[in-house]
MARPA-946212 format. One record per residue (C-alpha): x, y, z; residue in three letters. Coordinates in Angstrom, 3 decimals, padded with zeros to 6 digits. Layout:
N
east=X&north=Y&up=Z&aa=ALA
...
This chain:
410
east=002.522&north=-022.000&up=-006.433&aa=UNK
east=001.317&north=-021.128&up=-009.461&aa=UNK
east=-001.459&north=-018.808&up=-011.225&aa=UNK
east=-003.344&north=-019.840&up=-013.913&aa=UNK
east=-005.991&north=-018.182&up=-016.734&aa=UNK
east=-008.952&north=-019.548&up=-015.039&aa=UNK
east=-007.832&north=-018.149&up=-011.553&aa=UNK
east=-007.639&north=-014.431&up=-013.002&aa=UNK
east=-010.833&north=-014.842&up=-014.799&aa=UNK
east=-012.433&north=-015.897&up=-011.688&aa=UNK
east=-011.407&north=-012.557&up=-009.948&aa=UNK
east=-012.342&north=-010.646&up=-012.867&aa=UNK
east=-015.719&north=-012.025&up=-012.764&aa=UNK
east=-015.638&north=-010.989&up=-008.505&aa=UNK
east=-014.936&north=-007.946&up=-009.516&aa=UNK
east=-017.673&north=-006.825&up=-011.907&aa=UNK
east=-019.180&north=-004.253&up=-010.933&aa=UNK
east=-016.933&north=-003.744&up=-007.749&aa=UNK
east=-014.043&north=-001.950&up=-009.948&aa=UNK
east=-014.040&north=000.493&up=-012.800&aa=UNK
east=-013.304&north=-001.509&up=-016.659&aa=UNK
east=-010.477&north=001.986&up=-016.428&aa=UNK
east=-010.123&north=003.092&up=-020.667&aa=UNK
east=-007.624&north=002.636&up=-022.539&aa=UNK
east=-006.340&north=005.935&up=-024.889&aa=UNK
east=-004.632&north=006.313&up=-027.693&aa=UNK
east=-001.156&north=008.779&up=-027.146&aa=UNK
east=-000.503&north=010.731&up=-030.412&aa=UNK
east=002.439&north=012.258&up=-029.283&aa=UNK
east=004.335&north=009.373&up=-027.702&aa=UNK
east=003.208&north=007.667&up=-031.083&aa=UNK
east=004.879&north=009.959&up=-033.132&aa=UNK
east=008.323&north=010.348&up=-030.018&aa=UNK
east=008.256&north=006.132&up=-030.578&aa=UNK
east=007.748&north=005.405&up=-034.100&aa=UNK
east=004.418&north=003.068&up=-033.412&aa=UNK
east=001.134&north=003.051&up=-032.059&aa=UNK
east=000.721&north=004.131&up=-028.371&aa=UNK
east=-002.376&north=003.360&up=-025.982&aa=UNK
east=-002.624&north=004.313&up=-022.404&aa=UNK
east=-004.549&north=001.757&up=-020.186&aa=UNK
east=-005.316&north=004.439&up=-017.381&aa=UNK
east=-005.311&north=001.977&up=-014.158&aa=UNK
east=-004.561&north=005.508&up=-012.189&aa=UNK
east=-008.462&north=006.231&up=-012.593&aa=UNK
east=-009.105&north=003.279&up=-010.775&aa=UNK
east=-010.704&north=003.476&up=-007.269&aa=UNK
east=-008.045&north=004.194&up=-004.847&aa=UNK
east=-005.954&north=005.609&up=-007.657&aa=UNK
east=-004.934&north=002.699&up=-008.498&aa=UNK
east=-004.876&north=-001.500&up=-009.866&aa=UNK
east=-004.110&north=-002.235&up=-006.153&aa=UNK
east=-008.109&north=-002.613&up=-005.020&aa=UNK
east=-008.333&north=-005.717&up=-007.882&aa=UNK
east=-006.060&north=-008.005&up=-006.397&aa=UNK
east=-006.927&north=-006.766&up=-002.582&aa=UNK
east=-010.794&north=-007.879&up=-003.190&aa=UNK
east=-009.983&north=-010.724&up=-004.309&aa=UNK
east=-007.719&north=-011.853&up=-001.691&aa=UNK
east=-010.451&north=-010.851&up=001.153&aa=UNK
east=-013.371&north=-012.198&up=-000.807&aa=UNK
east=-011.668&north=-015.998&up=-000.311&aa=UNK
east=-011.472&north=-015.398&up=003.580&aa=UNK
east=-013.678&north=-017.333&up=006.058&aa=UNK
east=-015.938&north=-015.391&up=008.066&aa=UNK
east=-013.957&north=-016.133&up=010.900&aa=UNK
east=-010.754&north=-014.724&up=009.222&aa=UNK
east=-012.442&north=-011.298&up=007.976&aa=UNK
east=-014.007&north=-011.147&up=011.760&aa=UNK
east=-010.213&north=-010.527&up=013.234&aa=UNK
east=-009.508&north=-008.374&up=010.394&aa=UNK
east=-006.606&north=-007.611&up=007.674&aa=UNK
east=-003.281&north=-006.376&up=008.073&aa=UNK
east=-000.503&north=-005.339&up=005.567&aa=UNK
east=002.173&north=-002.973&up=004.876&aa=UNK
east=002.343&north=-000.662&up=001.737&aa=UNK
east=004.253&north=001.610&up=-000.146&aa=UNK
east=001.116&north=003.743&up=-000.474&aa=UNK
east=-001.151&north=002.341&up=-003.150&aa=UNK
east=-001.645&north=-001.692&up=-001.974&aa=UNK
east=-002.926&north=000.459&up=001.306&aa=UNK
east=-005.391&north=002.247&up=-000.452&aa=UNK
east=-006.280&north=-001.048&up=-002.453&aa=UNK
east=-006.414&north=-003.172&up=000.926&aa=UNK
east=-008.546&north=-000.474&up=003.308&aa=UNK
east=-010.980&north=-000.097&up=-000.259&aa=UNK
east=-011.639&north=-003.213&up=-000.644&aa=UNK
east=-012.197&north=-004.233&up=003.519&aa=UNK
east=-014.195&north=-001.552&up=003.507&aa=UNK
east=-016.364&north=-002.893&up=001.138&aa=UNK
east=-016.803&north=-005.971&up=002.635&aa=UNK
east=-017.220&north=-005.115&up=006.323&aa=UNK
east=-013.845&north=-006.008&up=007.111&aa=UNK
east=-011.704&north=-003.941&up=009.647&aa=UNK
east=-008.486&north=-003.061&up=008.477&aa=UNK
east=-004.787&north=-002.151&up=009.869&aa=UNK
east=-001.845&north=-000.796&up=007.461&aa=UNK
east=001.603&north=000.037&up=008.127&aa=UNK
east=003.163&north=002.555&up=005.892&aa=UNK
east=007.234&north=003.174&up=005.508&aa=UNK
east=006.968&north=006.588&up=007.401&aa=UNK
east=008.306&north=008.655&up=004.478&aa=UNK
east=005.013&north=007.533&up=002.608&aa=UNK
east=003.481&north=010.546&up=000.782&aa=UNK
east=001.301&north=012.413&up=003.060&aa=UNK
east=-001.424&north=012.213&up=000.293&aa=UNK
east=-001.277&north=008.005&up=000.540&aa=UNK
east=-001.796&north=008.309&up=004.152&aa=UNK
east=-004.987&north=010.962&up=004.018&aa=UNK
east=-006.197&north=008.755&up=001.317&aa=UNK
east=-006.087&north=005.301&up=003.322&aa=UNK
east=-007.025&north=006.995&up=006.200&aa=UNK
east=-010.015&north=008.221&up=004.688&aa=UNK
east=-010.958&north=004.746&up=003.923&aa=UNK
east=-011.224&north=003.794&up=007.106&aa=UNK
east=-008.103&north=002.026&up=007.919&aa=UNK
east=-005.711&north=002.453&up=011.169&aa=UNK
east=-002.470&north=003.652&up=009.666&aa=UNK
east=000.732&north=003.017&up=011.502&aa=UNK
east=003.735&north=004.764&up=010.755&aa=UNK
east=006.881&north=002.341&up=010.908&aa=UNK
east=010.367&north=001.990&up=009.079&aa=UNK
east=012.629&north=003.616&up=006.656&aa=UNK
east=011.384&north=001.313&up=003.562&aa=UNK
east=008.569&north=-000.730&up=002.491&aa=UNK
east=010.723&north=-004.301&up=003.634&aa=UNK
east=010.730&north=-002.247&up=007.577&aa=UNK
east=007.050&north=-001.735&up=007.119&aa=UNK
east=006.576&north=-005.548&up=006.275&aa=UNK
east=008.559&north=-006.960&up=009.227&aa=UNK
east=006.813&north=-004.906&up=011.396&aa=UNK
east=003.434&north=-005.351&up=010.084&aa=UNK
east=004.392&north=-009.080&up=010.069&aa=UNK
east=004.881&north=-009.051&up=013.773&aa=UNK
east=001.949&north=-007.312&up=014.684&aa=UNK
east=-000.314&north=-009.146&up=012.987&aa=UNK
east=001.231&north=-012.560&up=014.369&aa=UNK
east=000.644&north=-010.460&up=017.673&aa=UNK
east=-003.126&north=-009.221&up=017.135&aa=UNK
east=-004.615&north=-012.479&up=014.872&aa=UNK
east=-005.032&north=-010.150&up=011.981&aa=UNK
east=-004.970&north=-011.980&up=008.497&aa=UNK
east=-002.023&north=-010.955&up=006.455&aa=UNK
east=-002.794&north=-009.749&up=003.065&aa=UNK
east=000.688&north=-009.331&up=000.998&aa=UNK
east=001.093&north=-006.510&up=-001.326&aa=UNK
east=002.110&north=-008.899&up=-004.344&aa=UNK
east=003.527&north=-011.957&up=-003.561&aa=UNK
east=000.231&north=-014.198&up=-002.887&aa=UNK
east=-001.618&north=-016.119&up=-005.924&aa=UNK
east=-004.832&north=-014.368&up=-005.085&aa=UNK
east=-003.443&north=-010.873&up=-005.532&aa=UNK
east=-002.111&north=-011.472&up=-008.715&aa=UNK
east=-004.985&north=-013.205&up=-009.962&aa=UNK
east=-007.097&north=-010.114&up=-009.287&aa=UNK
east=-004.235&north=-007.573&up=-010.746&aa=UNK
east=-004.059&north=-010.167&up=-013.741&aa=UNK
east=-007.468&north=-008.861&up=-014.423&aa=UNK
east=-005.813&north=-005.607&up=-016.029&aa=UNK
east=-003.741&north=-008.028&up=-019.245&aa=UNK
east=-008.262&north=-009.332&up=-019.627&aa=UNK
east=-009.017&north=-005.887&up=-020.239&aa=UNK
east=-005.955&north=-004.584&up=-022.473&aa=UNK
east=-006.135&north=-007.496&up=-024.672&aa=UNK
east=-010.366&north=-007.586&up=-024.763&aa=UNK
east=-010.061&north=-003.734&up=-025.684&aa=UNK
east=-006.892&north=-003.385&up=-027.409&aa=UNK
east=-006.922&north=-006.940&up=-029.715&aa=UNK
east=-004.427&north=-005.276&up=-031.579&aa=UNK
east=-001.918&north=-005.178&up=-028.933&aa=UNK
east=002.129&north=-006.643&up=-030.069&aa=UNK
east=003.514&north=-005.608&up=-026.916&aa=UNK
east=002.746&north=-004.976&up=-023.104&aa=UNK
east=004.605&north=-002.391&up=-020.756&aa=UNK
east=003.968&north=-002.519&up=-017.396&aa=UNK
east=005.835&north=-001.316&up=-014.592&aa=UNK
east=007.480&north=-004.151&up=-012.056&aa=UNK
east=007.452&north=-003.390&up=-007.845&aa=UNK
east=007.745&north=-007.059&up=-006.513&aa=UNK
east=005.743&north=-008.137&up=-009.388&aa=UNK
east=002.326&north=-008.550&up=-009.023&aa=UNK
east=000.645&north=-006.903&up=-011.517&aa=UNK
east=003.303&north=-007.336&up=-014.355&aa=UNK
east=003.224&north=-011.398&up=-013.553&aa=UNK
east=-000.775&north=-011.412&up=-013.476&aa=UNK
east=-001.059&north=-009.357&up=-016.575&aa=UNK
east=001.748&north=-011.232&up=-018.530&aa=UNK
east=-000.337&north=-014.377&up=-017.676&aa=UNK
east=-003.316&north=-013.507&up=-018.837&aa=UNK
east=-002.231&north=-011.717&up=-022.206&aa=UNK
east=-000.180&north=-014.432&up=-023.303&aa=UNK
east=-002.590&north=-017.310&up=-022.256&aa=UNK
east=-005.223&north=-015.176&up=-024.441&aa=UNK
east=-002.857&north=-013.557&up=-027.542&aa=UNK
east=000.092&north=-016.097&up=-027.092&aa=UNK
east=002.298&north=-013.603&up=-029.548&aa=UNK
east=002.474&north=-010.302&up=-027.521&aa=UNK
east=005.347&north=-009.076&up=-025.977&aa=UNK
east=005.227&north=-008.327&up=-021.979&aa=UNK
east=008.033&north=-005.531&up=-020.779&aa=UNK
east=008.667&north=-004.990&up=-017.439&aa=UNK
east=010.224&north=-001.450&up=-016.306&aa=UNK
east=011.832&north=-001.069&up=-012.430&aa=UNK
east=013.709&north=001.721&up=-010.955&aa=UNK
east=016.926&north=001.851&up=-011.445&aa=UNK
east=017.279&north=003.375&up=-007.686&aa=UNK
east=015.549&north=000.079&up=-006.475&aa=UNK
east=015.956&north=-002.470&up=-009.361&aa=UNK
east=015.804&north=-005.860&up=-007.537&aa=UNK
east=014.446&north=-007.445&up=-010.550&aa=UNK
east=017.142&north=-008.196&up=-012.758&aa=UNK
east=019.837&north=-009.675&up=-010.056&aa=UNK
east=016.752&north=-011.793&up=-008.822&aa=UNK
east=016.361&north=-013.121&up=-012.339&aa=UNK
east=020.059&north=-013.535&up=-012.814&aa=UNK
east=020.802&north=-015.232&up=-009.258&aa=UNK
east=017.540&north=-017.864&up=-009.944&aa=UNK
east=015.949&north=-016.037&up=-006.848&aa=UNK
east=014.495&north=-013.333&up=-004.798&aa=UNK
east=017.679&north=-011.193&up=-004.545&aa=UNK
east=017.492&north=-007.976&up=-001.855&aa=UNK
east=019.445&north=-004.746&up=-003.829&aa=UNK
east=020.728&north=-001.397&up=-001.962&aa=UNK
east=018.101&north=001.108&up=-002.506&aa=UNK
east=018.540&north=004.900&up=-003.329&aa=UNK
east=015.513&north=006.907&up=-002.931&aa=UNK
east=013.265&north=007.140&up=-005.772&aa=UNK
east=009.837&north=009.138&up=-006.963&aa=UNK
east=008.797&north=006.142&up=-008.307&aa=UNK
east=007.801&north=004.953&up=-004.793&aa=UNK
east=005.308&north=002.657&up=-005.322&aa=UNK
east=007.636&north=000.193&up=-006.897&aa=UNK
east=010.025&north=000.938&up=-004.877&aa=UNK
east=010.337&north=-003.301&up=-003.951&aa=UNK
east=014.500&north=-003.668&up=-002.888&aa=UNK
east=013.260&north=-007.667&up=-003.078&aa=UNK
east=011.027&north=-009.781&up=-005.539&aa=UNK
east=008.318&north=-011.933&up=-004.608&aa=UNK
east=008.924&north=-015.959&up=-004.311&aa=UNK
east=005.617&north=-016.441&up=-006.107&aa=UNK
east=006.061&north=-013.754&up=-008.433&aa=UNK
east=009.605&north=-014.356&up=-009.719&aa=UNK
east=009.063&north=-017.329&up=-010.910&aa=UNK
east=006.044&north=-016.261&up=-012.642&aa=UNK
east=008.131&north=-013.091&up=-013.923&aa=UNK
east=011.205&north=-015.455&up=-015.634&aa=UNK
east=008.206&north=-017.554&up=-017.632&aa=UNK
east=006.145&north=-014.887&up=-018.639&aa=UNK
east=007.800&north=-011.553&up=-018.609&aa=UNK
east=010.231&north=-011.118&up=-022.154&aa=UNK
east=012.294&north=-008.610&up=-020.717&aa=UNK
east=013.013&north=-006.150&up=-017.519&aa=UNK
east=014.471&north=-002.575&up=-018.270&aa=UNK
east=015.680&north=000.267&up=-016.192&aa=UNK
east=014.965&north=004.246&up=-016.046&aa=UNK
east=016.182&north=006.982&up=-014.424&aa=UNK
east=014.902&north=009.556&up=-011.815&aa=UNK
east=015.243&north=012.022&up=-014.219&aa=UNK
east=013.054&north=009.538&up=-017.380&aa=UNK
east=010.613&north=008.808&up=-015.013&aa=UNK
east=009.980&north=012.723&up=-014.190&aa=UNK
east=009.727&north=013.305&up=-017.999&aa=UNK
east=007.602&north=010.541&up=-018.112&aa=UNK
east=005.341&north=012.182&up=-015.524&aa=UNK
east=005.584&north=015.579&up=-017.509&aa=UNK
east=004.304&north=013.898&up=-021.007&aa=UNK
east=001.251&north=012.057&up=-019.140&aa=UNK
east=000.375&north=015.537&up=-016.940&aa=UNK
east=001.356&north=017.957&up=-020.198&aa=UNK
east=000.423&north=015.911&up=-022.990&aa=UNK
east=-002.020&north=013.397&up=-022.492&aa=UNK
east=-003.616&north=015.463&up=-019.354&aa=UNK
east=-003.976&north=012.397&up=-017.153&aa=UNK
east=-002.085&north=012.611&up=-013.704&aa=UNK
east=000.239&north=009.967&up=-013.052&aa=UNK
east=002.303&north=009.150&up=-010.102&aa=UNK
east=006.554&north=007.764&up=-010.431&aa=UNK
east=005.258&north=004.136&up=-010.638&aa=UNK
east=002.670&north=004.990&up=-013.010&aa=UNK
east=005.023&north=006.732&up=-015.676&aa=UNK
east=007.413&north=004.348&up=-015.547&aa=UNK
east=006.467&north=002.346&up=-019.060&aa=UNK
east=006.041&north=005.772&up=-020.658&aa=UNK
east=009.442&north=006.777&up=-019.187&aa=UNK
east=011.061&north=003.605&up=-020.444&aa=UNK
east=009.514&north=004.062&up=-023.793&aa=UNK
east=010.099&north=007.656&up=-024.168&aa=UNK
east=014.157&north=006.947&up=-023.188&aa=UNK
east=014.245&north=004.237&up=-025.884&aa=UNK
east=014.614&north=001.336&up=-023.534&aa=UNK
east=012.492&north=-000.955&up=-025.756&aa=UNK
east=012.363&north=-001.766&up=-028.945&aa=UNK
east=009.809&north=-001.694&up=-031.307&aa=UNK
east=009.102&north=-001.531&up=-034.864&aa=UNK
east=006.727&north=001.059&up=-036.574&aa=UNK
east=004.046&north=-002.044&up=-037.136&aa=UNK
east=003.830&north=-002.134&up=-033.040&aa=UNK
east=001.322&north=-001.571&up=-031.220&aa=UNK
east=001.921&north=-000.450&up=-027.462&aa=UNK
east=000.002&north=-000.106&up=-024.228&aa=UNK
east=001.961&north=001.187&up=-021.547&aa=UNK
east=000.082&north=000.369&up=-017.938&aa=UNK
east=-001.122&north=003.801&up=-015.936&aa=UNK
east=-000.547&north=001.718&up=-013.093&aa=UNK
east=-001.264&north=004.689&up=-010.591&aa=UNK
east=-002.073&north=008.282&up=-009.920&aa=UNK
east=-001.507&north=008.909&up=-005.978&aa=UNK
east=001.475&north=011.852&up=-006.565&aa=UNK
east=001.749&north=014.186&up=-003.700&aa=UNK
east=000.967&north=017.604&up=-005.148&aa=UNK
east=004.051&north=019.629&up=-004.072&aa=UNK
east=005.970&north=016.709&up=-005.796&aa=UNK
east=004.042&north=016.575&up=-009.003&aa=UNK
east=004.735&north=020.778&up=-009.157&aa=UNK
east=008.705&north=020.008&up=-008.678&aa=UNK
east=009.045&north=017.422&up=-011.204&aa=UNK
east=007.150&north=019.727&up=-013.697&aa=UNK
east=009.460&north=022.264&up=-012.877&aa=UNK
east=012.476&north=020.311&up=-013.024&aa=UNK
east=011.485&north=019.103&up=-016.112&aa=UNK
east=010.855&north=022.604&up=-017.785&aa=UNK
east=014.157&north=023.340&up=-016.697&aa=UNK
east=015.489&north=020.598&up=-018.762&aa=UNK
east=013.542&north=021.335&up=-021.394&aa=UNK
east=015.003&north=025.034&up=-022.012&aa=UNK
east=011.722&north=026.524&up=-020.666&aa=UNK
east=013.213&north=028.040&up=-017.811&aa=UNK
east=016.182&north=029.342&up=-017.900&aa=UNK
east=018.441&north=031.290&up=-014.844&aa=UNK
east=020.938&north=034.238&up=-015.374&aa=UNK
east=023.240&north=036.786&up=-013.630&aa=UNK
east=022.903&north=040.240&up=-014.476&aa=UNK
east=024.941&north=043.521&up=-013.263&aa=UNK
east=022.809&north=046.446&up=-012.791&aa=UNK
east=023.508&north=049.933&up=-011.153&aa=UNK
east=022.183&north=050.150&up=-006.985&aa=UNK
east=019.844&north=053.145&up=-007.799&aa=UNK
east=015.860&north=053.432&up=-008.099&aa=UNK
east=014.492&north=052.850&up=-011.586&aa=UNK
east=017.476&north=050.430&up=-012.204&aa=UNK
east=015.428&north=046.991&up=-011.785&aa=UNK
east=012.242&north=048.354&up=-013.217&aa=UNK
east=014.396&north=049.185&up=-016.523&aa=UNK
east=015.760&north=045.783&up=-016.665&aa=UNK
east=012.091&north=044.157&up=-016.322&aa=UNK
east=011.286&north=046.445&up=-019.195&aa=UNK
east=014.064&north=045.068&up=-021.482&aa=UNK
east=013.238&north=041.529&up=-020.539&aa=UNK
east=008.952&north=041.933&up=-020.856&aa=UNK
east=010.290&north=043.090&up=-024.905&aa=UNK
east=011.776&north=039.519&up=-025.668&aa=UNK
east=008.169&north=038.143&up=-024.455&aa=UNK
east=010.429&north=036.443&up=-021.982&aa=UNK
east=008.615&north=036.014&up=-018.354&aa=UNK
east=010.026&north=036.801&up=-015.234&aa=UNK
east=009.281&north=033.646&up=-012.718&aa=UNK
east=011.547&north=034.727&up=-010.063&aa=UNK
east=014.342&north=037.102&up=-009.284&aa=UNK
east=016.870&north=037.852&up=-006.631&aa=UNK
east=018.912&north=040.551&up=-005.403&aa=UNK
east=022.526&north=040.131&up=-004.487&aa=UNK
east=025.243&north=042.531&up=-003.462&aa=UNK
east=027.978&north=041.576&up=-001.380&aa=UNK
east=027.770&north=037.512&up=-001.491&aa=UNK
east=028.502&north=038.088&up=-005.128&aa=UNK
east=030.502&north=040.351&up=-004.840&aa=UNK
east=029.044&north=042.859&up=-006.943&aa=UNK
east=031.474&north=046.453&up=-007.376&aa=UNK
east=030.364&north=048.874&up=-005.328&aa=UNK
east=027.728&north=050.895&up=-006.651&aa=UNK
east=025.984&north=047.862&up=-008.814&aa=UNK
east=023.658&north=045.310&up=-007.440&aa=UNK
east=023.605&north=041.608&up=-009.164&aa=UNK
east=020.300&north=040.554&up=-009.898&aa=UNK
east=019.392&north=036.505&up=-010.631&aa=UNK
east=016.985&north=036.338&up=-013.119&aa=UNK
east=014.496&north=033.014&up=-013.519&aa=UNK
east=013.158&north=033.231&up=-016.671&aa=UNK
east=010.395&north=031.911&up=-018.653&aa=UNK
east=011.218&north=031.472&up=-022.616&aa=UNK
east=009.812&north=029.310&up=-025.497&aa=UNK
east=012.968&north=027.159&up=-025.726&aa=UNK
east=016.844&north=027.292&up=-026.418&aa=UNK
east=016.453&north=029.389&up=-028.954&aa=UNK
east=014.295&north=032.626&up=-027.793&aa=UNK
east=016.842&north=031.829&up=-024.350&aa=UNK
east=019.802&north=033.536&up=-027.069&aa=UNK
east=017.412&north=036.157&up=-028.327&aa=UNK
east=016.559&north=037.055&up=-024.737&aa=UNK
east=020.420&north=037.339&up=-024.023&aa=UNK
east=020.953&north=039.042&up=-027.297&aa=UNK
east=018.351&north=041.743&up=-026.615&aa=UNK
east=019.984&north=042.610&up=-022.876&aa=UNK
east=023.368&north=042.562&up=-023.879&aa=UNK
east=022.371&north=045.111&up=-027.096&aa=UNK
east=020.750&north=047.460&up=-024.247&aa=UNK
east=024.271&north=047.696&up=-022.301&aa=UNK
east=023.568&north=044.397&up=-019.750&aa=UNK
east=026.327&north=041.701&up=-019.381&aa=UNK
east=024.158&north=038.503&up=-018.957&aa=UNK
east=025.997&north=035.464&up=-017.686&aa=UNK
east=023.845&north=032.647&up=-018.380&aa=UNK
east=023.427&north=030.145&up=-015.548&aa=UNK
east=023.590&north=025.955&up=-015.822&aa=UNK
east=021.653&north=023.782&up=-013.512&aa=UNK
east=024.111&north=020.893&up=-013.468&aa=UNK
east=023.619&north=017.474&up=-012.458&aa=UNK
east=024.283&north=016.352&up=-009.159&aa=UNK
east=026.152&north=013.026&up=-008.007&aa=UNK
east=025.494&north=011.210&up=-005.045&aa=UNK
């Protein structure tokens, strides 16, 4: 099976006026962190948060009525559900989706919302597949894959239309890889329209199927640790898709949890668009130097989502700040009497460091008798005003014992 120029300009055409034409923004900063020009093509401002609605239409569209009238099934990591209950709703289709049942409780609000009957099954997407597989053998329900069907990457292919009808200037594509669908669909169409541009794929390196798939000659099933980049969190490709990947894709890197939480910092912090683990991953990879480029480049990174649980977008900020030198944690003696603490505070509010958090701590630190240790969380500027800070305490009779985070192995 293959997927050809014509079949994603088809779905494009479907989809006029059924999906938003999302923008595509220029990134100063990461311009300046990569050495060329940086664009943004902000699929996350899609409807459903997502590129997953563009291939879902179009798969549902090219059912009989007979098919639509026993409805759709299919299992997600989070977004293809939104895409898939979106895009039944729209065309009077009822819809079922099973979701791994450590989805993000935002994913499964979201496709609830939309009218869909979410089921709760497995410990990974490929659980949530079998299952949903059975059922819908069970119930007559039409199974609508998340990636690895010619009609959903035709519609996702829609995205390479719009980078290279907006962006003509474009020398190389990075879009993030799950099982495939939208980096196979968009590496189709931008090569079959600017034969010369690049396509780079980035995957998880806690779930990267992609490259053993591509070495083996096909779809290869990896171990899996978890990841925040859930939504292309795939542990095994597509048979349609791979195939489609080795011809049109140039190249498949790797990040880390840690690049794709900066990556997730620089779209909240610096380009002020919300983006979810999947979604950062091309700024991640290019940020962490995982693709090459020269300064005449000129880069679009796909926004491929923006569905990030709240409490987890606040962590990764934090963590990230904490990596940064922005936050910074110490241990600090002072005397168990009133007025001690409130002195301390005082010497710390004349750095213009802020206090985010402190704790007291006497006998589990062992603290001599008659002193109190205090944990400070501080606030600074960076590395540097961290010294002043411990400069300015130490001068005022404190011994400071600066705290690292560490890494942790598992």
């Amino acid at each position: 099976m293959t997927v050809s120029l014509s079949d994603i300009e088809d779905a494009r055409r479907l989809l006029k006026g059924i999906i938003n034409p999302t923008p595509i923004v220029p990134d100063g900063r990461l311009s300046a962190e990569i050495g060329a020009s940086a664009f943004l093509k902000a699929e996350c401002l899609q409807k459903g948060g997502s590129f997953k609605v563009r291939g879902a239409y179009n798969k549902i569209s090219k059912l009989t009525g007979e098919e639509r009238g026993r409805g759709v099934i299919t299992a997600s990591a989070g977004n293809h559900a939104q895409g898939v209950a979106l895009a039944a709703k729209l065309q009077n289709t009822r819809a079922t989706i099973v979701l791994p049942e450590f989805a993000p409780l935002t994913k499964v609000l979201a496709t609830k919302a939309l009218g869909a009957e979410v089921i709760l099954k497995g410990d990974s997407f490929d659980a949530a597949v079998a299952y949903s597989r059975a059922l819908g053998d069970e119930m007559g329900f039409v199974y609508v894959h998340a990636f690895d069907d010619p009609m959903i990457v035709a519609g996702q292919g829609s995205v390479g239309c719009e980078i290279v009808e907006d962006l003509p200037d474009v020398t190389v594509i990075v879009v993030p890889i799950g099982g495939g669908g939208i980096a196979s669909g968009t590496a189709i169409a931008a090569k079959s329209l600017k034969p010369g541009v690049r396509v780079i794929g980035v995957q998880a390196s806690n779930v990267a199927s992609m490259n053993p798939s591509l070495s083996a000659g096909e779809p290869i099933e990896v171990s899996a640790r978890p990841t925040i980049a859930d939504g292309i969190a795939i542990k095994r490709p597509g048979i349609v898709t791979l195939p489609l990947i080795r011809e049109y894709i140039d190249e498949v890197v790797e990040v880390t949890e840690e690049e794709i939480a900066a990556g997730i910092y620089h779209c909240v912090l610096n380009s002020h668009i919300v983006a979810e683990g999947a979604g950062a991953a091309g700024v991640a990879a290019l940020l962490a130097g995982r693709i090459d480029l020269t300064p005449g480049d000129v880069v679009c990174t796909i926004l491929c989502g923006g569905n990030i649980d709240g409490n987890l977008l606040s962590r990764v900020i934090e963590q990230v700040l904490v990596r940064k030198g922005r936050y910074v944690v110490s241990k600090v003696l002072i005397l168990d009497r009133p007025g001690s603490f409130a002195a301390l505070l005082n010497r710390v509010a004349e750095t213009g460091a802020s206090v985010i958090e402190s704790n007291h701590q006497r006998a589990i630190w062992l603290a001599p008798l008659g002193y109190t240790g205090v944990e400070l969380i501080l606030e600074v500027r960076d590395a540097e005003h961290a010294q002043f800070v411990y400069h300015h305490l130490e001068q005022c009779g404190y011994h400071v014992r600066p705290e690292g985070q560490g890494d942790w192995e598992f």
